[in-house]
MDAnalysis code that builds the backbone (N, CA, C; Angstrom):
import MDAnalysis as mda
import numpy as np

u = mda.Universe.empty(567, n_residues=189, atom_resindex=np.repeat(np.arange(189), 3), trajectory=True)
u.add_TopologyAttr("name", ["N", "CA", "C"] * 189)
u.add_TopologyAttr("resid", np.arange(1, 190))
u.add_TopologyAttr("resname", ["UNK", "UNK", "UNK", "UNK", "UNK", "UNK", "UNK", "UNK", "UNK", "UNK", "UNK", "UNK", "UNK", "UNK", "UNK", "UNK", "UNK", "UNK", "UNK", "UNK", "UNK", "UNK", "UNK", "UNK", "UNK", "UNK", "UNK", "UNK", "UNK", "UNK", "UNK", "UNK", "UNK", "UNK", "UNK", "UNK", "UNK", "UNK", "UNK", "UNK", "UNK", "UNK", "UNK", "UNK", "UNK", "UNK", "UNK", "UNK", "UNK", "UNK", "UNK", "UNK", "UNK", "UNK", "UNK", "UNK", "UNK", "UNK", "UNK", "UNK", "UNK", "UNK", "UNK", "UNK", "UNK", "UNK", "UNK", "UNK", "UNK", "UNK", "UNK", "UNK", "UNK", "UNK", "UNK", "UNK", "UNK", "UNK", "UNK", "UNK", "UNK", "UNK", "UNK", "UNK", "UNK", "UNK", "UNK", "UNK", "UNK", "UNK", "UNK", "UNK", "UNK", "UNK", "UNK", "UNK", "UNK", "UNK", "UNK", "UNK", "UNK", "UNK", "UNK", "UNK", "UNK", "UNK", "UNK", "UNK", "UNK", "UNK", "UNK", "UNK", "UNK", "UNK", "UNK", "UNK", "UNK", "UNK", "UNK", "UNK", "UNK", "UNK", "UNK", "UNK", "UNK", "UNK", "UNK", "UNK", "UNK", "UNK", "UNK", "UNK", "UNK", "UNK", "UNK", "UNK", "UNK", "UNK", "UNK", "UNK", "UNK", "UNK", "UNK", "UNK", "UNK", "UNK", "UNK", "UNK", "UNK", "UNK", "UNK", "UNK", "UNK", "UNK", "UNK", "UNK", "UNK", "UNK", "UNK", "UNK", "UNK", "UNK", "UNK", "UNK", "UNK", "UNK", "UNK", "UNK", "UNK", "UNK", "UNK", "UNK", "UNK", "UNK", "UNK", "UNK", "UNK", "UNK", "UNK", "UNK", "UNK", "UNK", "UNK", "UNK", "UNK", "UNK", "UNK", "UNK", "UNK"])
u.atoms.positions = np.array([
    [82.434, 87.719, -54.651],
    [82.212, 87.108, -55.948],
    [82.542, 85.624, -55.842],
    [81.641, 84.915, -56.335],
    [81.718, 83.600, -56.527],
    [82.543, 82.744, -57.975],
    [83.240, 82.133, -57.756],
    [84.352, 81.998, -59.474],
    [83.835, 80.279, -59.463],
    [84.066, 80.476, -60.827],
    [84.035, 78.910, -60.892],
    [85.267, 78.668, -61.481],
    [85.954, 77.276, -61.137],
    [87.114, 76.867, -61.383],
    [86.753, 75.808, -62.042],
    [87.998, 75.501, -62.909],
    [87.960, 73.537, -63.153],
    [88.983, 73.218, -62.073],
    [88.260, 71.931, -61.886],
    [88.419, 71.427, -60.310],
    [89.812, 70.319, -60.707],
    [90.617, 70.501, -59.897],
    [91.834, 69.945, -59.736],
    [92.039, 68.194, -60.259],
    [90.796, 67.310, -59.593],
    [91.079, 66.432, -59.684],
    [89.985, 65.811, -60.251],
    [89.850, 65.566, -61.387],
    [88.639, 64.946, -62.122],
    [88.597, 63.427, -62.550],
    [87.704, 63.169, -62.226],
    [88.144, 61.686, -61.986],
    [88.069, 61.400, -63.861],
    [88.812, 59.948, -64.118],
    [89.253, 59.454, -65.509],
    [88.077, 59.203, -66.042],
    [87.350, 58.291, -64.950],
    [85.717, 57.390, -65.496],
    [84.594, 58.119, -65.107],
    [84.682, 59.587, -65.237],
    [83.456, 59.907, -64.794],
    [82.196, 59.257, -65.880],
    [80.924, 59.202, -65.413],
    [79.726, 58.116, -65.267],
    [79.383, 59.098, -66.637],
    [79.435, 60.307, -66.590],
    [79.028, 61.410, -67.595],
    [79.907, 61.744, -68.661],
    [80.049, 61.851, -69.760],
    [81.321, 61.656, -70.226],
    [81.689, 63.568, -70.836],
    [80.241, 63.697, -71.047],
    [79.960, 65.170, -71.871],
    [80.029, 66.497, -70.510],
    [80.440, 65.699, -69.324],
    [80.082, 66.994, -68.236],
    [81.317, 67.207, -67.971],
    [81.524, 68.523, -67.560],
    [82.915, 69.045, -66.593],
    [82.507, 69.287, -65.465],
    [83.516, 69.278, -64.747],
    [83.429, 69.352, -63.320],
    [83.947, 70.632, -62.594],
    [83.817, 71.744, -62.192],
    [83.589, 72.881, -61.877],
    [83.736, 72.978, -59.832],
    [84.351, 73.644, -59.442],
    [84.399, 73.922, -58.091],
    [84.601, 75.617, -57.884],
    [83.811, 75.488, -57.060],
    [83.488, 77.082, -56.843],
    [84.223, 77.384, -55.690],
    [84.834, 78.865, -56.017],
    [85.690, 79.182, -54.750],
    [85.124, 80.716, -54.649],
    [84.632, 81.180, -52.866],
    [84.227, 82.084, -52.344],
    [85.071, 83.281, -52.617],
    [84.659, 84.668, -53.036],
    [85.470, 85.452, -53.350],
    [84.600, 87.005, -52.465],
    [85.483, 87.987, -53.051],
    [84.355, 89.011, -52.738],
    [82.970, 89.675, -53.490],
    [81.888, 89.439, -52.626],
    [80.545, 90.029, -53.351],
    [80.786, 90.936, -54.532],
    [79.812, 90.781, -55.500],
    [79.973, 91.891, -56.453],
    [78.558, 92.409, -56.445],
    [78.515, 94.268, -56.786],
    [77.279, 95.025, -56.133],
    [75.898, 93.979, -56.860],
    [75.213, 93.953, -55.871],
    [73.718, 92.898, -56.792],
    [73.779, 91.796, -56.730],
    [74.623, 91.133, -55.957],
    [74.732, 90.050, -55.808],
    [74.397, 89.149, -54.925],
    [73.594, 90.304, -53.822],
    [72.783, 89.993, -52.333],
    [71.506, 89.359, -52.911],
    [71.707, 88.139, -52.031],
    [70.238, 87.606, -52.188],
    [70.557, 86.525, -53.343],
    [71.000, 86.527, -54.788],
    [70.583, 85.724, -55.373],
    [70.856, 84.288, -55.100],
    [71.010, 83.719, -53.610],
    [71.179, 82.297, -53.932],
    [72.133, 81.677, -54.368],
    [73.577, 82.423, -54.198],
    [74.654, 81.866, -54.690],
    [75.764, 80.755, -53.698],
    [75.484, 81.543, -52.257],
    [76.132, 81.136, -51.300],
    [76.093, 79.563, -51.196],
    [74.991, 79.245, -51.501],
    [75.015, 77.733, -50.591],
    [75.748, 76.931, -51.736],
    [76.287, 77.157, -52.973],
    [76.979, 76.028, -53.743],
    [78.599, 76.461, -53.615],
    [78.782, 77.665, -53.112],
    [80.178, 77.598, -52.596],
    [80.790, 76.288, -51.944],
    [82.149, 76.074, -52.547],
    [82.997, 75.097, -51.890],
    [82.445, 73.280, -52.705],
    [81.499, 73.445, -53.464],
    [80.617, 72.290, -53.860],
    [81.424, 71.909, -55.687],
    [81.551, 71.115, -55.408],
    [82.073, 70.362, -56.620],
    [80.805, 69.894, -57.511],
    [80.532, 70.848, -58.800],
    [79.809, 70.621, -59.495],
    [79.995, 69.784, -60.955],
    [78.552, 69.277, -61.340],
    [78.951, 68.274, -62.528],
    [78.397, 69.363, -63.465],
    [78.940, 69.870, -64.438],
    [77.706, 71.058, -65.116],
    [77.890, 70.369, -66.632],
    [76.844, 70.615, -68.053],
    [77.340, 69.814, -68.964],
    [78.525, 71.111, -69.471],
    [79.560, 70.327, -70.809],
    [79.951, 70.498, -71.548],
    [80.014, 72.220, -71.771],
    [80.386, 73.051, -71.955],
    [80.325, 74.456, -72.589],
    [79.021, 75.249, -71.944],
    [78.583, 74.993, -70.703],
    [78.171, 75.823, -70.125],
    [79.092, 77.524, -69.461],
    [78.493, 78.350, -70.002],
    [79.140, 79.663, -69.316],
    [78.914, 79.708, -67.453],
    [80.428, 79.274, -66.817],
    [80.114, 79.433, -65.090],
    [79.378, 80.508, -64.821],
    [79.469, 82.008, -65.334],
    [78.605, 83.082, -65.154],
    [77.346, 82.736, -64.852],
    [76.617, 81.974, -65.911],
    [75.440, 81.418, -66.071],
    [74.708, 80.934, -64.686],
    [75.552, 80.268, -64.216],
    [75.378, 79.630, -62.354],
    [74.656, 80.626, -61.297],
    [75.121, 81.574, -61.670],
    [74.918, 82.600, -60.874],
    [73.911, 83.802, -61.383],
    [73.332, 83.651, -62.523],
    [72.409, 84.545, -62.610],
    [71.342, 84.621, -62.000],
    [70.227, 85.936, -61.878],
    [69.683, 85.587, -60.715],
    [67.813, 84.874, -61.402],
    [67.641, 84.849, -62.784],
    [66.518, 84.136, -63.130],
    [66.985, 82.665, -63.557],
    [68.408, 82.051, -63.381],
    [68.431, 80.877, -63.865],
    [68.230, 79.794, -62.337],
    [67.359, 78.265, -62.875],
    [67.494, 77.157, -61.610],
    [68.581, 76.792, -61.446],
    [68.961, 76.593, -59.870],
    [70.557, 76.443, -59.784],
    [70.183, 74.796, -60.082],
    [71.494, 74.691, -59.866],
    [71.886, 72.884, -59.936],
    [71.574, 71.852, -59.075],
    [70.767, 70.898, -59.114],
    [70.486, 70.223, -57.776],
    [71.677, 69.991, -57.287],
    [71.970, 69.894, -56.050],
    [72.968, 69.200, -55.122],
    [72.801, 68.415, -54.480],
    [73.987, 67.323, -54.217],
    [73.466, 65.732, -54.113],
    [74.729, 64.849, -53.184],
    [74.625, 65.361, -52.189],
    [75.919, 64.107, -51.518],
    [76.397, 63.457, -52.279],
    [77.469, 63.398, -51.801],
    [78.738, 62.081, -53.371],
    [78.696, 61.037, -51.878],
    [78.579, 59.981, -52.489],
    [78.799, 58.594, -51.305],
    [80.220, 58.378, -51.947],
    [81.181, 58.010, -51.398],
    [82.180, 57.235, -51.588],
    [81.938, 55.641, -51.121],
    [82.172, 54.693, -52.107],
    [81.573, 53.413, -52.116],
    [83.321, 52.788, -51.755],
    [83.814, 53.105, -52.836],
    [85.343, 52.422, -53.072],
    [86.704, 53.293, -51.969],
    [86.441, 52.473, -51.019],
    [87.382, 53.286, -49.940],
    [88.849, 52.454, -50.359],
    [90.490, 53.354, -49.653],
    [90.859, 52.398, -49.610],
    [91.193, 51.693, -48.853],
    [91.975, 50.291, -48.670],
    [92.380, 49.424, -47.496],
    [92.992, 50.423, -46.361],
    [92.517, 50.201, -45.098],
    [93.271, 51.116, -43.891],
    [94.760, 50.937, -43.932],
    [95.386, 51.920, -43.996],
    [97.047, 51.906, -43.964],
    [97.252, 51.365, -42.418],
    [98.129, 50.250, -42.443],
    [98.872, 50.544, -40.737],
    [99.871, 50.526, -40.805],
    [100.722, 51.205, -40.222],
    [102.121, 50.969, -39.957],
    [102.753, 50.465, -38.769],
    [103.908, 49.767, -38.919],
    [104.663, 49.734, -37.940],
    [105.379, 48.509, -37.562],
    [105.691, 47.488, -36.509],
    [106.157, 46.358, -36.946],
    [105.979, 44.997, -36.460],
    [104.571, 44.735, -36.162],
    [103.749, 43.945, -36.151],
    [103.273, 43.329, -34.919],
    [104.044, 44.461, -33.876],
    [103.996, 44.408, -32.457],
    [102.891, 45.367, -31.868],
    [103.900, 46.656, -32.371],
    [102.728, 47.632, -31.962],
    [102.894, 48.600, -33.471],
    [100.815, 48.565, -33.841],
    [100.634, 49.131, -34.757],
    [100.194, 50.784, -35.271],
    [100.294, 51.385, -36.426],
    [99.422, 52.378, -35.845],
    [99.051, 52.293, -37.066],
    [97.157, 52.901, -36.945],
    [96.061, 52.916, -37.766],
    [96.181, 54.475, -37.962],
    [96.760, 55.254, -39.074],
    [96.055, 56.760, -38.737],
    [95.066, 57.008, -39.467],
    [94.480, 56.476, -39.974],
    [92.959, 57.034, -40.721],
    [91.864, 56.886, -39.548],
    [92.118, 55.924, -38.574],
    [91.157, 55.632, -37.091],
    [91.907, 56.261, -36.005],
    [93.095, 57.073, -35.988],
    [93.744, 56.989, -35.063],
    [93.853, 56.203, -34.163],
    [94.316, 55.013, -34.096],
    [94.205, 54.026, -33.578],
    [95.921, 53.456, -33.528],
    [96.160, 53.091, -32.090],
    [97.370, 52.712, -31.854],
    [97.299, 50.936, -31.323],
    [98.216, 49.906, -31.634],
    [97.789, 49.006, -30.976],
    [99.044, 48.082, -30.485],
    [99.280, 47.570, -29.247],
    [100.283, 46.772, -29.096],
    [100.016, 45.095, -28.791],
    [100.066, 44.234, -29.545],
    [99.909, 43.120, -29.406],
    [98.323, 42.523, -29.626],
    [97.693, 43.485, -30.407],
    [96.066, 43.403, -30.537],
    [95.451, 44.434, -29.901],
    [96.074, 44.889, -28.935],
    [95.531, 45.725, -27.916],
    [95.533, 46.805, -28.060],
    [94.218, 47.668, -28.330],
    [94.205, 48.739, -28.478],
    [94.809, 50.175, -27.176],
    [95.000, 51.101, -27.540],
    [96.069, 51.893, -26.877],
    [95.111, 53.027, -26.439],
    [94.965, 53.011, -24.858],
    [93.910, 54.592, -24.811],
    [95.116, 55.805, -24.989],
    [95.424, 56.621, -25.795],
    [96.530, 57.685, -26.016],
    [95.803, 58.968, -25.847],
    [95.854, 59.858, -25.661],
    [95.825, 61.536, -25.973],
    [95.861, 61.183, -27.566],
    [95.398, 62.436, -27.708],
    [96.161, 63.037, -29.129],
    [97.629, 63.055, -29.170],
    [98.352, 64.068, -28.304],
    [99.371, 64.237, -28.222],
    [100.104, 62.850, -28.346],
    [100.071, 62.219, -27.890],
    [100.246, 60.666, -27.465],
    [100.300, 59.724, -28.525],
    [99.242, 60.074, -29.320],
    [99.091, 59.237, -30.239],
    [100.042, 59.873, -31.232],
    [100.197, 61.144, -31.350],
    [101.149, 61.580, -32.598],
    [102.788, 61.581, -32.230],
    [102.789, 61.823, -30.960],
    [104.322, 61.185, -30.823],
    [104.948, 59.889, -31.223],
    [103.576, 58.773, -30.641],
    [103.943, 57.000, -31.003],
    [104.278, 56.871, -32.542],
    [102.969, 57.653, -33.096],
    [103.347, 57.747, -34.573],
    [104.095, 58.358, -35.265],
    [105.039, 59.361, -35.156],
    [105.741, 59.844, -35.168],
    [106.987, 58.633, -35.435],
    [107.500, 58.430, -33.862],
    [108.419, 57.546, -33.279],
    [108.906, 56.296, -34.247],
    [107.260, 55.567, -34.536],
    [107.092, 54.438, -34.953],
    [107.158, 54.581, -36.440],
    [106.623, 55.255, -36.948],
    [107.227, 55.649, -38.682],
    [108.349, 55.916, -38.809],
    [109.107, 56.299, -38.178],
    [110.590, 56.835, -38.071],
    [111.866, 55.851, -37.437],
    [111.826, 54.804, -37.791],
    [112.777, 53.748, -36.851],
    [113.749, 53.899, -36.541],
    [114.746, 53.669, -35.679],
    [116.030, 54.256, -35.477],
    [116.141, 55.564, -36.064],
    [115.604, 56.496, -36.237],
    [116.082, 57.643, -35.975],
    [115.857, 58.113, -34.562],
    [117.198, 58.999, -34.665],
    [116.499, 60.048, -33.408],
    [116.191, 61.073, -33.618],
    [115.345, 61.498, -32.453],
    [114.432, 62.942, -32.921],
    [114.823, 63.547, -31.408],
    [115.404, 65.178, -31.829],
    [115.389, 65.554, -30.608],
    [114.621, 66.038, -30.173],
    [114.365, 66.563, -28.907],
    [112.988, 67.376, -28.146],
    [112.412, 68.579, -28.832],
    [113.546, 69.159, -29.498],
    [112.871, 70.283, -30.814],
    [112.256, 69.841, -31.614],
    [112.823, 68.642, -32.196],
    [112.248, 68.225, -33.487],
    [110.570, 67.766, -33.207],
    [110.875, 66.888, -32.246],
    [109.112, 66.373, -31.469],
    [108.288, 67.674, -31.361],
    [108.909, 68.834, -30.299],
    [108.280, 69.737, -30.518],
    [107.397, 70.519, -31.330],
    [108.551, 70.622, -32.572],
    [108.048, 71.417, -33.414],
    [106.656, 70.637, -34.540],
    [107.123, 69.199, -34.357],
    [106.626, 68.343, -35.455],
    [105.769, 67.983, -34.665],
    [105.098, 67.607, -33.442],
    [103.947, 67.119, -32.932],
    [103.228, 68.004, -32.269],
    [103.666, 69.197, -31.291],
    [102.955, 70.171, -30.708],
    [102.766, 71.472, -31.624],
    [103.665, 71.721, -33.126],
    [103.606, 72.855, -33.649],
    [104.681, 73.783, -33.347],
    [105.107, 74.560, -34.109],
    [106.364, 75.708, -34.153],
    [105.336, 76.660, -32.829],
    [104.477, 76.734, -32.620],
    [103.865, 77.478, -31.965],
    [103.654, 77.753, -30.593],
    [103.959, 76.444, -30.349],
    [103.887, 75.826, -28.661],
    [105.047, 76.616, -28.152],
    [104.702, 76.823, -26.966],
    [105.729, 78.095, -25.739],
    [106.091, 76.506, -25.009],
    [106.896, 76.091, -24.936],
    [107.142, 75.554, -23.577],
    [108.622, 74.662, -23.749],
    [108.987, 74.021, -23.054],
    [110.374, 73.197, -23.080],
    [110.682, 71.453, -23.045],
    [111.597, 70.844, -23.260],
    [111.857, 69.880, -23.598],
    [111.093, 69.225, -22.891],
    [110.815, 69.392, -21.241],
    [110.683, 68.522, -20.437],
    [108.998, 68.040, -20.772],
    [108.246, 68.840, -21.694],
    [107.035, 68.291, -21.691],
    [107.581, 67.074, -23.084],
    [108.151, 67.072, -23.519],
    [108.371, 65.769, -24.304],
    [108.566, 64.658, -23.631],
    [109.532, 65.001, -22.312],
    [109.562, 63.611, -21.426],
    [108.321, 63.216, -20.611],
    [107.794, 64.543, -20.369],
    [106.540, 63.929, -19.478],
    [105.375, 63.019, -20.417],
    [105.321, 63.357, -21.613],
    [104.739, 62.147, -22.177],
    [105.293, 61.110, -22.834],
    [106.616, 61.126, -23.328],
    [107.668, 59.675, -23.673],
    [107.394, 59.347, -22.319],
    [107.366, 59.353, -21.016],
    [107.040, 58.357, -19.849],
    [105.477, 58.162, -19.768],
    [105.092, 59.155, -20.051],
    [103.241, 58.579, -20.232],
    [103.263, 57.549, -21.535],
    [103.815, 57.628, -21.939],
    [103.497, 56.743, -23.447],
    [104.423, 55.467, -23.302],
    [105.667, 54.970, -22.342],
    [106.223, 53.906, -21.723],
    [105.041, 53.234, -20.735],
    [104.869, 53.927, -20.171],
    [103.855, 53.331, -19.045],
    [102.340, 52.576, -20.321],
    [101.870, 53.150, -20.512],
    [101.265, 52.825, -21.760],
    [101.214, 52.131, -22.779],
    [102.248, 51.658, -22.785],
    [102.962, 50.245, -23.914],
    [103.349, 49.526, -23.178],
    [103.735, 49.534, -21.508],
    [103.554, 48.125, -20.758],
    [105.058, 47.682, -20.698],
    [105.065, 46.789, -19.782],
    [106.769, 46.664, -19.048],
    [107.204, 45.584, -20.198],
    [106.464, 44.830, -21.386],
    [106.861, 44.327, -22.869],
    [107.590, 44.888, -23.156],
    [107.397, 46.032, -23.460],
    [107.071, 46.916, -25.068],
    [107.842, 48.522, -24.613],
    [108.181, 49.230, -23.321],
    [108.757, 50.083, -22.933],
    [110.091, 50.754, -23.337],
    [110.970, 49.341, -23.667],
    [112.095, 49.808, -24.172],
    [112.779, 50.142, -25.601],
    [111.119, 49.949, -26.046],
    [111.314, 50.248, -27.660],
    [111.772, 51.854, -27.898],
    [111.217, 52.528, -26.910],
    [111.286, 54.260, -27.303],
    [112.421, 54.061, -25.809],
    [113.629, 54.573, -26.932],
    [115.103, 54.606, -26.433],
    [115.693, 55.851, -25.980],
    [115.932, 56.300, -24.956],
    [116.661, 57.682, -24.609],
    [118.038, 57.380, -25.124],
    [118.333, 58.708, -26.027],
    [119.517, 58.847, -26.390],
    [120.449, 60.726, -25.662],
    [120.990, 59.977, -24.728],
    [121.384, 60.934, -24.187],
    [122.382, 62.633, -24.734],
    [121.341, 63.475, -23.835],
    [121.296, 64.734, -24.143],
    [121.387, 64.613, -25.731],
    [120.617, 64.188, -26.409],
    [119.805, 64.531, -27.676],
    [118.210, 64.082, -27.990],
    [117.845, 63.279, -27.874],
    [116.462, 63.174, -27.594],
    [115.976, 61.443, -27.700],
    [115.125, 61.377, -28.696],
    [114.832, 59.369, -28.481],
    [115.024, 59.181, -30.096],
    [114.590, 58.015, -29.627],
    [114.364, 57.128, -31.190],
    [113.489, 55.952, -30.689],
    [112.913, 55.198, -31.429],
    [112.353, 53.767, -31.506],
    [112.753, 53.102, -32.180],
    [112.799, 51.796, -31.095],
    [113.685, 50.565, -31.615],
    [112.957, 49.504, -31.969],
    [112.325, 49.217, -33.037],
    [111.168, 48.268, -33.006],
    [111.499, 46.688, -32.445],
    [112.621, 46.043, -32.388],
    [113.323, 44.523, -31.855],
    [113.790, 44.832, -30.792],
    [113.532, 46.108, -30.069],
    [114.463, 46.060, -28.743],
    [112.961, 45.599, -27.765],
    [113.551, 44.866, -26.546],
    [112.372, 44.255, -25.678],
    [112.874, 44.620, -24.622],
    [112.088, 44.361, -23.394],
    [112.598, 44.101, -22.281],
    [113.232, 42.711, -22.097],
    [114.580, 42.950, -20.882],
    [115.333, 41.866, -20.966],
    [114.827, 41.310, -19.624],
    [114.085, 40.079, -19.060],
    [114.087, 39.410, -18.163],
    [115.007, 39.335, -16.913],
    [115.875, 39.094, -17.560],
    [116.998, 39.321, -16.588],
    [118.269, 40.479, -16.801],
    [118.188, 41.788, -16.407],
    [118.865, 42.434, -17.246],
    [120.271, 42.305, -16.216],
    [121.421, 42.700, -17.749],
    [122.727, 41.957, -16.910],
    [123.720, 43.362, -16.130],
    [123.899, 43.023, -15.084],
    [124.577, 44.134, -14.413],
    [125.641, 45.077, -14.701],
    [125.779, 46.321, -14.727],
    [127.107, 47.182, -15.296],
    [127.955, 46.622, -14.510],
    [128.995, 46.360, -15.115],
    [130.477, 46.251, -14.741],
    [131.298, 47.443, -15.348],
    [131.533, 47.890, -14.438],
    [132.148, 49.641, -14.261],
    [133.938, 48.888, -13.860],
    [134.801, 49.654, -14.260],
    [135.975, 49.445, -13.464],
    [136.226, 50.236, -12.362],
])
């Protein structure tokens, strides 16, 4: 059975002022219901006028409703985040350090982003786990390191020491931490 709903999000200015907006959600067949042509407006956000009966949609001597691609004209501005070094685009998935776009995995790309939305925190190898590969994934910490070092190598001997090992708990990103030119030697007693 096919239902018609009022649809969640109706816009304020619709162009029509006298129409409702109707979304159909797939249900189970009801007997007689083979054949009439109902299937293809499933899932379709309809404009129908004013006090139409949804039943009506579905009878089998009435013309259905033309259907008509919606263009979205008014997008909005691409979100980026991050801190003006290295960026991330997620509506393009797009990662970038210094202009430079980032060839990443998936995986790759959702760790950086991850990392990089999250500043000084740390996240341990569970948490990455669970939050970038899924509660679902079988496997162990060490595939978190094998790509925190794919993803160092990848951001370049600049930009490497931003994603910080925090020992026996997991990383964080440091967005002002750099590489040091001359880094200064441990003095151990």
């Amino acid at each position: 059975m096919t239902t018609a709903l009022p649809a969640q999000a109706t816009p304020s200015d619709s162009p029509l002022p006298d129409m409702r907006h109707l979304r159909l959600v797939d249900g189970t067949a009801r007997e007689g219901d083979e054949g009439n042509g109902s299937a293809p407006l499933v899932g379709y956000l309809l404009l129908v006028p004013e006090g139409t009966d949804p039943a009506q949609l579905f009878a089998k001597d009435v013309t259905r409703p033309e259907i008509r691609p919606v263009a979205y004209t008014d997008s909005p501005p691409p979100r980026q985040t991050g801190d003006g070094v290295i960026r991330i685009d997620p509506a393009r998935h797009v990662a970038e350090v210094d202009g430079r776009e980032l060839d990443l995995t998936y995986l790759e790309f959702g760790l950086l982003a991850h990392l990089v939305l999250h500043p000084h925190q740390v996240h341990s190898r569970e948490q990455l786990m669970g939050g970038i590969w899924g509660y679902d994934h079988i496997g162990d910490g060490r595939t978190v390191d094998v790509h925190i070092a794919r993803l160092r190598r990848k951001l370049g001997t600049d930009h490497r020491r931003r994603i910080v090992t925090v020992r026996r708990v997991g990383y964080k990103y440091v967005p002002d931490r750099q590489e040091s030119p001359n880094p200064s030697p441990c003095h151990r007693p």
